[in-house]
C-alpha positions as CSV (number, residue, x, y, z in Angstrom):
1,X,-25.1,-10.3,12.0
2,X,-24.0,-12.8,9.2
3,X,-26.8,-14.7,8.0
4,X,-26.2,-18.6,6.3
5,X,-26.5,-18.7,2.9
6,X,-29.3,-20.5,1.3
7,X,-27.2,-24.1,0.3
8,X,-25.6,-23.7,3.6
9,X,-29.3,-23.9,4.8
10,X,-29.3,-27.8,3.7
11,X,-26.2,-28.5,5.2
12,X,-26.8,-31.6,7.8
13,X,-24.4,-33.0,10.3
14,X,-25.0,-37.0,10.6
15,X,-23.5,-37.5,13.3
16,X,-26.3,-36.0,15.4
17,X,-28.7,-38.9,13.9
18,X,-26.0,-41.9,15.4
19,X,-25.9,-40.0,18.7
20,X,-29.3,-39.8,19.7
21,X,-29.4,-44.0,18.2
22,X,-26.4,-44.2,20.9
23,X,-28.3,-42.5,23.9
24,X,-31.4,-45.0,22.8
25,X,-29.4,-48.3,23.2
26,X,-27.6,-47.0,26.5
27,X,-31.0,-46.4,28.0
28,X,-31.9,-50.0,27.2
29,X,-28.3,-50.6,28.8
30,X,-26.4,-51.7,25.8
31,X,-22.7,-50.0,26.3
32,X,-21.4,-48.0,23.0
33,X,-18.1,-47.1,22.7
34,X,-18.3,-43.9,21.7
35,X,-15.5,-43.2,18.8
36,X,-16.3,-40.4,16.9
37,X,-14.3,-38.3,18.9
38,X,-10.4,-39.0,21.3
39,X,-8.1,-41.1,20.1
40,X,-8.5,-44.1,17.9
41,X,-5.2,-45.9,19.1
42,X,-6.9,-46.4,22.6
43,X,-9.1,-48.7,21.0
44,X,-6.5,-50.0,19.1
45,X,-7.3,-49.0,15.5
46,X,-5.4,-47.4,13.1
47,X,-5.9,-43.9,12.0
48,X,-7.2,-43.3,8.4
């Protein structure tokens, strides 16, 4: 089995944090568009 290394041990993925912020203001029925992942253009913005 390959084992992390100890800096990879550190390593956090943010976008974790804004989801679970998303799934809070959807339960008090605010919609979010959701854009971290699809297609930008749908929503009419560029891509970077």
């Amino acid at each position: 089995m390959i084992s992390a290394s100890s800096r990879a041990k550190n390593i956090s993925y943010a976008i974790r944090e804004v989801v679970v912020y998303a799934k809070q203001l959807e339960k008090k029925g605010i919609n979010v568009i959701k854009l971290n992942i699809g297609d930008p253009i749908a929503y009419d913005f560029d891509t970077p």
